[in-house]
N, C-alpha and C positions, 0 to 999 in steps of 0.2 A: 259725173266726176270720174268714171269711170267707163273706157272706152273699149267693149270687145271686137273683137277684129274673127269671130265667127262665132256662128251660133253654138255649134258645138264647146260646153266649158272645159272638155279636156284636153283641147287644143286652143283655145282662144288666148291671147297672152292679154292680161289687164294691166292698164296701165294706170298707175292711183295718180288722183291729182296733189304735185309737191304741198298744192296749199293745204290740205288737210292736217299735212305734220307740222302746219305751224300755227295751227288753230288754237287759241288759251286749252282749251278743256281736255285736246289730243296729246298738248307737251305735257300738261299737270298731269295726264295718266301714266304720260311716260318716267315722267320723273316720281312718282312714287311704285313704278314698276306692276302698275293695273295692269296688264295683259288682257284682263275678262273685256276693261275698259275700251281697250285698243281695238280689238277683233270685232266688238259689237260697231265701233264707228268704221270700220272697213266693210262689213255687213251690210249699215243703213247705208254706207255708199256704192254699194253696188257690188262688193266684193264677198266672190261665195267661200263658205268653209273649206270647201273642196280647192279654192287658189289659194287658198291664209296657208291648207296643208303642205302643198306644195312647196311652196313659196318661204316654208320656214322647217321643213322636214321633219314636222307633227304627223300621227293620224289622222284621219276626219274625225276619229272618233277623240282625238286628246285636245283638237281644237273644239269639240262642241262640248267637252266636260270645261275648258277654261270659259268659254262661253256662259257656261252655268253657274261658275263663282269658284270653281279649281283654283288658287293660286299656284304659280310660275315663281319658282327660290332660286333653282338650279342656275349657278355664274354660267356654265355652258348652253344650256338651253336657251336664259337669254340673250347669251350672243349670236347665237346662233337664231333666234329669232329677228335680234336688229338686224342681221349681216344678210336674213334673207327679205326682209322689209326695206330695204335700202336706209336705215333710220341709222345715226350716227351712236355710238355705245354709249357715248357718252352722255349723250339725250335719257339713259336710264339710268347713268349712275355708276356706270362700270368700268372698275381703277383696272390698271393694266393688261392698256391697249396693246398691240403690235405696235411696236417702233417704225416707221416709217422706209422702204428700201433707199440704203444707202447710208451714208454717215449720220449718226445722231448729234441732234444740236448742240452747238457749245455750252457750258453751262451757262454764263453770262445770257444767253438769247433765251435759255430755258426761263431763266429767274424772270426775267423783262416782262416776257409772255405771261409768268404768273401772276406778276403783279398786275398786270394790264388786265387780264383777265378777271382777277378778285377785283378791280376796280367798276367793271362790269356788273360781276354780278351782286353789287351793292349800291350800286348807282342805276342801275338798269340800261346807261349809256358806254358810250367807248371812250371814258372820259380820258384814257391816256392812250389812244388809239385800240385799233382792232384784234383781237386775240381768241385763240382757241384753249380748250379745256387743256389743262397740261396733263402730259401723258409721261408713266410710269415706264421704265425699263424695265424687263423681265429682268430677273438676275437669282442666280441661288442662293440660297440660304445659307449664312454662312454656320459654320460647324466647327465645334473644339477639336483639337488634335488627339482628346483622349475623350472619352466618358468613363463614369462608374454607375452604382447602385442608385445615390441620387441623384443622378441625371436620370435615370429609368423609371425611377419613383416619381417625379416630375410627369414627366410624358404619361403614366398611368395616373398621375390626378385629375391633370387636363381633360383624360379621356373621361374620368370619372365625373368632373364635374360639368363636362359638354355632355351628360347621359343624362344627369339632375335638370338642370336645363333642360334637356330638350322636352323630361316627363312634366316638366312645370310650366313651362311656355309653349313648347312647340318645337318640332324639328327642325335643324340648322344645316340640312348638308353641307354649304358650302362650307361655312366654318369647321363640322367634321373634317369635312375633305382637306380641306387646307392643313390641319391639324397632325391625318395619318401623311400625310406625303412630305409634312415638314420633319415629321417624327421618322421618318425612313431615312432622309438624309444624313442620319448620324453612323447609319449600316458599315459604313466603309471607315468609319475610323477606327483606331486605335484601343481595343479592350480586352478585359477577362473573358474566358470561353465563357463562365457563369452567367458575367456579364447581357453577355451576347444573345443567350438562349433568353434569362427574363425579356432584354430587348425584342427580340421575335416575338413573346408571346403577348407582349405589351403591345405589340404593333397587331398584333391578330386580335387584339380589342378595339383596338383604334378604326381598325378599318370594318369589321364586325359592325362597328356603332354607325359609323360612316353608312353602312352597307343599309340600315335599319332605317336610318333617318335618310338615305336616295329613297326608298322603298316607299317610306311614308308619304313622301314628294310628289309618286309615278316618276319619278326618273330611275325605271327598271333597269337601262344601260347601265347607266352609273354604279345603280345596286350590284346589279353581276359581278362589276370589277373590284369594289371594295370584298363582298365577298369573298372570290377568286383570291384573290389579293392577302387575305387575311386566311386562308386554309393553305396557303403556300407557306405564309410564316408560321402560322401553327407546327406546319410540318416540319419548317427546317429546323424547329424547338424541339423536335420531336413530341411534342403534347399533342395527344390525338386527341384526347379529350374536348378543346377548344375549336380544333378541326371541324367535330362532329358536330359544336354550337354551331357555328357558322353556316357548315351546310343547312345545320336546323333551317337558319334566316333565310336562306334561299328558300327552301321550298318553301315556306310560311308565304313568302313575298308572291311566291308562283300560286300559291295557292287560292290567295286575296285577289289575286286580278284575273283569275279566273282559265287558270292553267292546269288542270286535277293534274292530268296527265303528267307532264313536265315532274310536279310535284312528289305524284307521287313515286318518280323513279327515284329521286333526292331521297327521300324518306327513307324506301327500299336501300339504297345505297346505303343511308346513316343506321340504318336496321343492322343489316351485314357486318357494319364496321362497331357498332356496339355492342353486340354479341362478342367482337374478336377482344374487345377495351373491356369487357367484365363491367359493364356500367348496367345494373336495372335498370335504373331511372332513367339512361338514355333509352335503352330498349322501350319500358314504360312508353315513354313518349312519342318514338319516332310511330308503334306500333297505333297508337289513337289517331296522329297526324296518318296513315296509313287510311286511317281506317276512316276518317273525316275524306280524305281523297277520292275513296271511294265510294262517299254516300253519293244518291240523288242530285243535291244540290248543290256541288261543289262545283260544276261547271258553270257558273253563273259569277263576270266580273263583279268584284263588292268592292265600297269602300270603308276600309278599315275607320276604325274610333280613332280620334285623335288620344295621347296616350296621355295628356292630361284628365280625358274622361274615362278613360279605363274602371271599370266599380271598381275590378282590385288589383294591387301593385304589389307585384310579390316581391321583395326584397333581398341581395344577395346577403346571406348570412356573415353575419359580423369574421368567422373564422375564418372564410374566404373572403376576404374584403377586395384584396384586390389579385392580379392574374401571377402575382408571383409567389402566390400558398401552396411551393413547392410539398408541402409534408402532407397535404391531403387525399383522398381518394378519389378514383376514376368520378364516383359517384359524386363527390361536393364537389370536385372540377368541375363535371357536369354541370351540377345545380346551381356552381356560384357562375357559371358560362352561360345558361341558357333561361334560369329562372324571372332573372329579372325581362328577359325579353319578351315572356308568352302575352303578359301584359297588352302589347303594344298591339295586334291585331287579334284586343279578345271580343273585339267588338261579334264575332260570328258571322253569320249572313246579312245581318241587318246593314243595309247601304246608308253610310252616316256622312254626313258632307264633312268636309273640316272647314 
Protein backbone atom coordinates (compact mmCIF):
# COMPACT_ATOMS: atom_id res chain seq x y z
CA UNK A 1 0.00 0.00 0.00
CA UNK A 2 2.64 1.85 0.29
CA UNK A 3 5.31 2.70 -2.40
CA UNK A 4 9.06 3.83 -1.57
CA UNK A 5 10.73 5.19 -4.31
CA UNK A 6 14.36 4.63 -2.28
CA UNK A 7 15.80 2.74 0.06
CA UNK A 8 16.95 5.29 2.06
CA UNK A 9 13.56 6.52 4.60
CA UNK A 10 14.95 9.85 4.83
CA UNK A 11 14.64 10.64 1.33
CA UNK A 12 12.11 8.20 0.07
CA UNK A 13 8.71 10.00 -0.25
CA UNK A 14 5.68 7.49 0.62
CA UNK A 15 2.82 7.56 -1.04
CA UNK A 16 -0.38 6.15 1.21
CA UNK A 17 -2.83 4.43 -0.71
CA UNK A 18 -6.24 6.96 -0.84
CA UNK A 19 -8.09 3.76 -0.04
CA UNK A 20 -6.94 3.37 3.38
CA UNK A 21 -8.78 6.75 4.42
CA UNK A 22 -11.86 5.32 3.37
CA UNK A 23 -11.69 2.06 5.21
CA UNK A 24 -14.90 1.83 8.07
CA UNK A 25 -12.39 1.34 10.91
CA UNK A 26 -9.70 4.41 9.57
CA UNK A 27 -12.86 7.02 9.21
CA UNK A 28 -14.30 5.83 12.75
CA UNK A 29 -10.75 6.63 14.16
CA UNK A 30 -10.83 9.64 12.56
CA UNK A 31 -14.00 10.89 13.65
CA UNK A 32 -13.53 10.20 17.20
CA UNK A 33 -10.08 11.93 16.83
CA UNK A 34 -8.02 8.36 17.75
CA UNK A 35 -4.61 9.60 16.43
CA UNK A 36 -2.81 6.42 18.47
CA UNK A 37 -5.53 4.66 16.08
CA UNK A 38 -4.58 6.25 12.85
CA UNK A 39 -0.63 6.13 13.03
CA UNK A 40 -0.76 2.40 14.20
CA UNK A 41 -2.83 1.73 10.66
CA UNK A 42 -0.24 3.78 8.68
CA UNK A 43 2.43 1.68 10.55
CA UNK A 44 0.75 -1.86 9.65
CA UNK A 45 0.76 -0.19 6.20
CA UNK A 46 4.03 0.47 5.65
CA UNK A 47 4.45 3.79 6.90
CA UNK A 48 7.52 4.50 9.33
CA UNK A 49 7.30 7.00 12.45
CA UNK A 50 10.00 8.62 11.18
CA UNK A 51 7.45 9.75 7.60
CA UNK A 52 4.08 10.16 10.26
CA UNK A 53 6.91 12.78 11.90
CA UNK A 54 7.64 14.45 9.00
CA UNK A 55 4.67 14.38 7.32
CA UNK A 56 2.75 16.05 10.38
CA UNK A 57 5.70 18.12 12.20
CA UNK A 58 5.69 15.78 15.41
CA UNK A 59 9.01 14.43 16.85
CA UNK A 60 9.61 10.69 16.40
CA UNK A 61 9.63 10.75 19.81
CA UNK A 62 5.67 12.56 20.12
CA UNK A 63 4.63 10.28 17.42
CA UNK A 64 5.81 7.00 19.27
CA UNK A 65 4.20 8.36 22.73
CA UNK A 66 0.76 8.81 20.54
CA UNK A 67 1.60 5.36 19.33
CA UNK A 68 1.45 4.35 23.02
CA UNK A 69 -2.05 5.77 23.92
CA UNK A 70 -0.99 9.81 24.31
CA UNK A 71 -4.03 11.43 23.20
CA UNK A 72 -4.04 14.40 20.63
CA UNK A 73 -6.77 17.58 22.10
CA UNK A 74 -4.73 20.37 20.78
CA UNK A 75 -7.43 22.15 17.58
CA UNK A 76 -3.93 23.10 16.22
CA UNK A 77 -2.01 19.98 16.27
CA UNK A 78 -4.78 18.27 14.86
CA UNK A 79 -4.99 20.36 12.01
CA UNK A 80 -1.99 20.40 11.58
CA UNK A 81 -1.89 16.78 11.45
CA UNK A 82 -4.89 16.28 8.80
CA UNK A 83 -3.15 19.16 6.70
CA UNK A 84 -0.08 17.13 6.73
CA UNK A 85 -1.88 13.59 6.06
CA UNK A 86 -3.74 14.91 3.19
CA UNK A 87 -6.97 13.87 5.34
CA UNK A 88 -9.92 16.41 5.00
CA UNK A 89 -10.48 18.51 8.72
CA UNK A 90 -13.42 17.69 8.56
CA UNK A 91 -13.05 13.87 8.58
CA UNK A 92 -12.05 14.63 12.42
CA UNK A 93 -14.54 17.03 13.47
CA UNK A 94 -13.01 20.33 12.97
CA UNK A 95 -15.51 23.58 12.83
CA UNK A 96 -13.80 26.42 11.28
CA UNK A 97 -12.19 25.62 8.32
CA UNK A 98 -10.33 28.26 6.06
CA UNK A 99 -12.98 29.89 3.84
CA UNK A 100 -12.01 28.92 0.52
CA UNK A 101 -9.77 31.78 -1.78
CA UNK A 102 -12.07 33.99 -3.30
CA UNK A 103 -15.76 35.14 -2.68
CA UNK A 104 -17.70 33.16 0.09
CA UNK A 105 -20.85 31.56 -0.80
CA UNK A 106 -24.03 33.19 -0.91
CA UNK A 107 -25.89 32.32 1.96
CA UNK A 108 -28.92 30.78 0.18
CA UNK A 109 -26.10 27.95 -1.53
CA UNK A 110 -24.65 27.81 2.17
CA UNK A 111 -28.19 26.72 3.59
CA UNK A 112 -28.86 24.19 0.52
CA UNK A 113 -25.47 22.67 1.11
CA UNK A 114 -26.62 22.20 4.71
CA UNK A 115 -29.42 20.80 4.26
CA UNK A 116 -28.18 18.39 1.72
CA UNK A 117 -25.60 17.51 3.58
CA UNK A 118 -27.62 16.61 7.06
CA UNK A 119 -29.71 14.68 4.58
CA UNK A 120 -26.60 12.76 4.17
CA UNK A 121 -25.58 12.09 7.07
CA UNK A 122 -28.85 10.60 8.36
CA UNK A 123 -29.68 8.71 5.45
CA UNK A 124 -26.19 7.71 4.57
CA UNK A 125 -27.20 8.58 0.88
CA UNK A 126 -27.16 11.90 -1.16
CA UNK A 127 -30.75 11.90 -0.91
CA UNK A 128 -31.01 15.47 -2.18
CA UNK A 129 -27.85 15.43 -4.16
CA UNK A 130 -24.12 15.87 -3.31
CA UNK A 131 -22.65 17.97 -0.50
CA UNK A 132 -19.75 18.86 1.58
CA UNK A 133 -19.43 19.42 5.38
CA UNK A 134 -20.44 23.15 5.92
CA UNK A 135 -17.79 25.32 6.85
CA UNK A 136 -17.64 28.21 9.31
CA UNK A 137 -16.33 31.72 8.75
CA UNK A 138 -13.55 32.91 10.92
CA UNK A 139 -15.07 36.10 12.32
CA UNK A 140 -14.40 37.98 15.67
CA UNK A 141 -16.02 38.13 18.56
CA UNK A 142 -18.07 40.54 18.93
CA UNK A 143 -17.49 42.86 21.97
CA UNK A 144 -19.54 45.75 24.08
CA UNK A 145 -18.67 49.29 23.75
CA UNK A 146 -18.03 49.48 27.31
CA UNK A 147 -17.32 46.78 30.23
CA UNK A 148 -17.25 47.00 33.95
CA UNK A 149 -16.52 44.83 37.20
CA UNK A 150 -19.16 42.28 36.20
CA UNK A 151 -18.03 41.75 33.11
CA UNK A 152 -14.44 40.91 34.69
CA UNK A 153 -16.07 38.90 37.37
CA UNK A 154 -17.61 36.90 34.60
CA UNK A 155 -14.43 36.19 32.54
CA UNK A 156 -12.73 35.25 36.22
CA UNK A 157 -15.74 32.54 36.78
CA UNK A 158 -15.14 30.99 33.45
CA UNK A 159 -11.55 30.74 34.25
CA UNK A 160 -12.55 29.40 37.63
CA UNK A 161 -14.84 27.05 36.63
CA UNK A 162 -12.74 25.80 33.33
CA UNK A 163 -9.90 24.96 36.38
CA UNK A 164 -12.78 22.72 38.44
CA UNK A 165 -13.26 20.94 35.37
CA UNK A 166 -10.26 20.38 34.21
CA UNK A 167 -9.16 19.01 38.17
CA UNK A 168 -12.31 16.72 37.76
CA UNK A 169 -12.31 15.46 34.18
CA UNK A 170 -9.28 16.37 32.53
CA UNK A 171 -7.66 19.16 30.68
CA UNK A 172 -9.34 21.09 28.03
CA UNK A 173 -6.83 23.39 26.16
CA UNK A 174 -8.76 24.16 23.50
CA UNK A 175 -11.52 25.44 25.28
CA UNK A 176 -8.88 27.20 27.80
CA UNK A 177 -7.56 28.76 24.81
CA UNK A 178 -10.58 29.72 23.16
CA UNK A 179 -11.56 31.19 26.48
CA UNK A 180 -8.27 33.48 27.29
CA UNK A 181 -8.18 34.91 23.54
CA UNK A 182 -12.02 35.51 23.57
CA UNK A 183 -11.43 37.24 26.98
CA UNK A 184 -8.59 39.47 25.46
CA UNK A 185 -10.84 40.87 23.05
CA UNK A 186 -12.58 43.07 25.30
CA UNK A 187 -8.79 44.81 25.89
CA UNK A 188 -9.60 47.74 23.61
CA UNK A 189 -12.77 48.76 24.60
CA UNK A 190 -14.05 51.41 26.61
CA UNK A 191 -13.35 51.19 30.83
CA UNK A 192 -12.20 52.31 34.29
CA UNK A 193 -8.36 52.25 34.73
CA UNK A 194 -9.49 49.93 37.92
CA UNK A 195 -11.34 48.36 35.61
CA UNK A 196 -8.75 47.58 33.30
CA UNK A 197 -5.93 46.48 35.71
CA UNK A 198 -8.41 43.47 37.37
CA UNK A 199 -8.96 42.77 33.52
CA UNK A 200 -5.10 42.16 32.96
CA UNK A 201 -4.93 40.27 35.80
CA UNK A 202 -7.92 38.08 35.05
CA UNK A 203 -6.59 37.42 31.80
CA UNK A 204 -2.99 36.33 33.36
CA UNK A 205 -5.33 33.67 34.91
CA UNK A 206 -6.92 32.74 32.08
CA UNK A 207 -4.03 32.27 30.16
CA UNK A 208 -1.92 30.74 33.19
CA UNK A 209 -4.73 27.99 33.19
CA UNK A 210 -4.59 27.83 29.46
CA UNK A 211 -0.80 27.62 29.68
CA UNK A 212 -1.18 24.48 32.46
CA UNK A 213 -3.71 22.41 30.63
CA UNK A 214 -1.36 22.97 26.83
CA UNK A 215 1.36 21.51 29.32
CA UNK A 216 -0.68 18.75 30.62
CA UNK A 217 -1.57 17.91 26.68
CA UNK A 218 2.53 18.10 25.58
CA UNK A 219 1.59 20.80 23.62
CA UNK A 220 4.67 22.75 25.07
CA UNK A 221 4.38 25.52 22.16
CA UNK A 222 1.15 26.22 23.03
CA UNK A 223 2.18 26.26 26.81
CA UNK A 224 5.17 28.84 26.17
CA UNK A 225 2.63 31.33 24.59
CA UNK A 226 -0.21 31.20 27.22
CA UNK A 227 2.44 31.50 29.72
CA UNK A 228 4.23 34.46 27.85
CA UNK A 229 1.12 35.75 27.32
CA UNK A 230 -0.18 35.78 30.88
CA UNK A 231 3.21 37.35 32.53
CA UNK A 232 2.79 40.16 30.03
CA UNK A 233 -0.66 40.88 31.48
CA UNK A 234 0.44 40.41 34.83
CA UNK A 235 2.87 42.93 34.12
CA UNK A 236 0.82 45.49 32.41
CA UNK A 237 -1.39 45.18 36.01
CA UNK A 238 1.50 45.76 37.61
CA UNK A 239 1.00 42.44 40.06
CA UNK A 240 4.09 40.85 39.98
CA UNK A 241 2.90 38.49 42.24
CA UNK A 242 0.96 36.56 39.37
CA UNK A 243 3.89 37.25 37.10
CA UNK A 244 5.97 35.03 39.39
CA UNK A 245 2.89 32.09 39.33
CA UNK A 246 3.17 31.80 35.80
CA UNK A 247 6.78 31.78 35.46
CA UNK A 248 6.32 29.23 38.23
CA UNK A 249 4.25 26.99 35.43
CA UNK A 250 6.67 27.38 32.99
CA UNK A 251 9.58 25.84 34.57
CA UNK A 252 7.30 23.21 36.41
CA UNK A 253 6.18 22.34 32.54
CA UNK A 254 10.25 22.55 31.60
CA UNK A 255 10.86 20.59 34.39
CA UNK A 256 8.23 17.35 33.65
CA UNK A 257 9.49 16.96 30.08
CA UNK A 258 12.61 16.80 31.14
CA UNK A 259 14.40 20.17 30.55
CA UNK A 260 16.41 20.65 34.46
CA UNK A 261 18.37 23.21 32.63
CA UNK A 262 15.86 25.44 30.93
CA UNK A 263 14.01 25.16 34.33
CA UNK A 264 16.14 25.75 36.27
CA UNK A 265 16.95 29.33 34.92
CA UNK A 266 13.03 30.07 35.34
CA UNK A 267 13.30 29.33 38.84
CA UNK A 268 16.55 31.31 39.36
CA UNK A 269 14.81 34.01 37.63
CA UNK A 270 11.43 33.77 39.92
CA UNK A 271 14.19 33.42 42.91
CA UNK A 272 15.59 37.00 42.01
CA UNK A 273 12.23 38.52 41.43
CA UNK A 274 10.81 37.19 44.79
CA UNK A 275 13.32 38.29 46.88
CA UNK A 276 12.73 42.01 45.13
CA UNK A 277 8.25 41.08 45.89
CA UNK A 278 8.99 40.40 49.77
CA UNK A 279 7.13 37.00 49.10
CA UNK A 280 8.67 33.95 51.44
CA UNK A 281 6.45 31.52 50.16
CA UNK A 282 7.45 32.44 46.67
CA UNK A 283 11.19 32.36 47.63
CA UNK A 284 10.11 28.98 49.79
CA UNK A 285 9.14 27.53 46.65
CA UNK A 286 10.98 28.67 43.70
CA UNK A 287 14.19 27.75 46.15
CA UNK A 288 13.03 23.52 46.32
CA UNK A 289 11.81 23.79 42.45
CA UNK A 290 15.72 24.92 42.30
CA UNK A 291 16.77 22.51 44.08
CA UNK A 292 14.56 19.62 42.56
CA UNK A 293 16.47 21.02 39.15
CA UNK A 294 19.34 20.16 40.36
CA UNK A 295 18.90 16.70 41.71
CA UNK A 296 20.18 13.58 39.88
CA UNK A 297 17.04 12.68 38.25
CA UNK A 298 15.57 15.57 36.85
CA UNK A 299 16.98 15.11 33.56
CA UNK A 300 14.87 12.24 32.75
CA UNK A 301 11.48 13.21 30.48
CA UNK A 302 8.21 12.19 32.85
CA UNK A 303 4.78 11.98 32.59
CA UNK A 304 3.12 14.10 34.84
CA UNK A 305 -0.43 12.60 37.05
CA UNK A 306 -3.42 13.51 35.50
CA UNK A 307 -4.75 16.13 38.09
CA UNK A 308 -7.63 14.30 38.83
CA UNK A 309 -5.16 11.73 40.49
CA UNK A 310 -3.32 14.05 42.23
CA UNK A 311 -3.23 12.36 46.34
CA UNK A 312 -3.61 16.01 47.16
CA UNK A 313 -5.30 19.23 45.83
CA UNK A 314 -4.36 22.13 47.60
CA UNK A 315 -7.03 24.59 47.34
CA UNK A 316 -7.01 28.55 46.79
CA UNK A 317 -7.98 29.94 50.05
CA UNK A 318 -11.53 31.25 50.43
CA UNK A 319 -9.89 35.07 51.07
CA UNK A 320 -8.34 34.84 47.84
CA UNK A 321 -10.94 33.37 45.82
CA UNK A 322 -10.50 34.86 42.99
CA UNK A 323 -7.25 37.28 41.09
CA UNK A 324 -9.01 40.48 42.11
CA UNK A 325 -8.29 40.32 46.24
CA UNK A 326 -6.72 43.53 45.61
CA UNK A 327 -6.10 44.01 49.72
CA UNK A 328 -4.01 40.85 50.18
CA UNK A 329 -0.28 40.28 50.51
CA UNK A 330 2.64 39.45 48.22
CA UNK A 331 2.41 36.16 50.19
CA UNK A 332 -1.60 35.12 49.72
CA UNK A 333 -1.26 36.53 46.00
CA UNK A 334 1.26 34.03 45.85
CA UNK A 335 -0.52 31.34 47.31
CA UNK A 336 -4.05 32.02 46.05
CA UNK A 337 -1.60 32.23 42.39
CA UNK A 338 0.33 29.30 42.52
CA UNK A 339 -1.06 26.98 45.29
CA UNK A 340 -3.64 25.49 43.56
CA UNK A 341 -1.31 24.48 40.58
CA UNK A 342 1.51 22.43 42.48
CA UNK A 343 -1.09 19.77 42.39
CA UNK A 344 -1.08 19.35 38.87
CA UNK A 345 2.54 17.83 38.26
CA UNK A 346 2.90 16.39 41.84
CA UNK A 347 2.88 13.33 40.47
CA UNK A 348 7.20 13.45 40.77
CA UNK A 349 9.34 11.15 38.68
CA UNK A 350 6.93 8.38 38.56
CA UNK A 351 6.00 8.29 34.54
CA UNK A 352 2.05 7.90 34.67
CA UNK A 353 0.19 7.55 31.35
CA UNK A 354 -3.01 9.67 31.28
Amino acid sequence: MVAPRHRDDAYCVHVVDPGLWQQPAMRAALARRDIGAVYRALVESGVSQRRIAQLTGQSQSEVSEVLRGRRVCGYDVLARIADGLGVPRGWLGLAYDQEPDGEPEPEPVRRDNALRYAAKVVTGTDVFGPAEPPRARREPTPVPNRIGLSDVSRIEATTARLRDLGHAHGPAPAVATAHARSAEAVLGVDMREDVRRRLLVALADAHDEAGWMAGDTGQRDLARRHFDRGMRCAGAAGDRAWALATLYGEGRMELHYGQPNDALKLFQLGLMAAGDLGSALARSLFEANCAWARSPNSGSPTRHRPRCAAPVMLTRPSAIATPSASASSPDSTYLGCAATRCSRWAGGNQPVRN
